[in-house]
N, C-alpha and C positions, 0 to 999 in steps of 0.2 A: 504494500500500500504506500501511496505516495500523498504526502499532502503540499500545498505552496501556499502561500499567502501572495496575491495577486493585485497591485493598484489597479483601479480601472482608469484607464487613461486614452476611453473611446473621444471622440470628435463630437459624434451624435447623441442623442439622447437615446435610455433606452426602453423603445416602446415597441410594438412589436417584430414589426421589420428586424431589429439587430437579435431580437429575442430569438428569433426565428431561426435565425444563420446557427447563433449561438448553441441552438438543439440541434441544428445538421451538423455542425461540427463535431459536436458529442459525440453525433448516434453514428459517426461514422467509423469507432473503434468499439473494439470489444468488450472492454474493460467496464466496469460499475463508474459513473463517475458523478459525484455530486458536486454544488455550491454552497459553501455557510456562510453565512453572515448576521449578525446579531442576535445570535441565537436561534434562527431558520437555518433548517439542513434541508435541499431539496436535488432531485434526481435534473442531473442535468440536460436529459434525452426527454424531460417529458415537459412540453409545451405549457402548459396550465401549472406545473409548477411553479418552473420557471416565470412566466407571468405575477404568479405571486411572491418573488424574491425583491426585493427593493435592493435594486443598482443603480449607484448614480456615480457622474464622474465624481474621480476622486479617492472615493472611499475605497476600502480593502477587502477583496474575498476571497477565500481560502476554499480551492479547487481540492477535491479530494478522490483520486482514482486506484481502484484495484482488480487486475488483472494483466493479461499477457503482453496488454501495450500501454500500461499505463503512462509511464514514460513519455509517449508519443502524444497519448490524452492529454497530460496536464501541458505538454507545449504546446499543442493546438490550440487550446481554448486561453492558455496565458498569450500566444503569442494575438489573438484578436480581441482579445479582453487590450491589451495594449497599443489596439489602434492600426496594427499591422493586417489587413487582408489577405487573402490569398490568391 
């Protein structure tokens, strides 16, 4: 298991368009991966979670992934959580 703490340092706000990306990026490894922040732990593959996590720029969330690519999970989603596209 792999956990990061992550500034979010997107451009846009995030409503649901980024929200969106943000679940394809997940669902696209294997691994379990969630988001916490203030005491909300939500599934990062699932839209209506995600939806209810409060991200704003700025603040800090800590990506948490477990399985065979985790590794590859938490740097996808830190690397656009950081404003970087693909």
């Amino acid at each position: 298991m792999i956990e990061k703490s992550i500034e979010i340092k997107m451009a846009e706000d995030f409503d649901a368009r980024p929200i969106a990306m943000l679940v394809q990026i997940a669902s696209r490894h294997d691994s379990d991966i969630y988001l916490a922040t203030e005491g909300k732990k939500v599934n990062a593959k699932s839209i209506m979670g995600m939806m209810s996590m409060p991200l704003n720029q700025g603040e800090s969330v800590t990506v948490i992934a477990e399985g065979t690519d985790e590794q590859a999970a938490v740097d996808a989603i830190g690397s656009y959580l950081n404003g970087k596209t693909e």
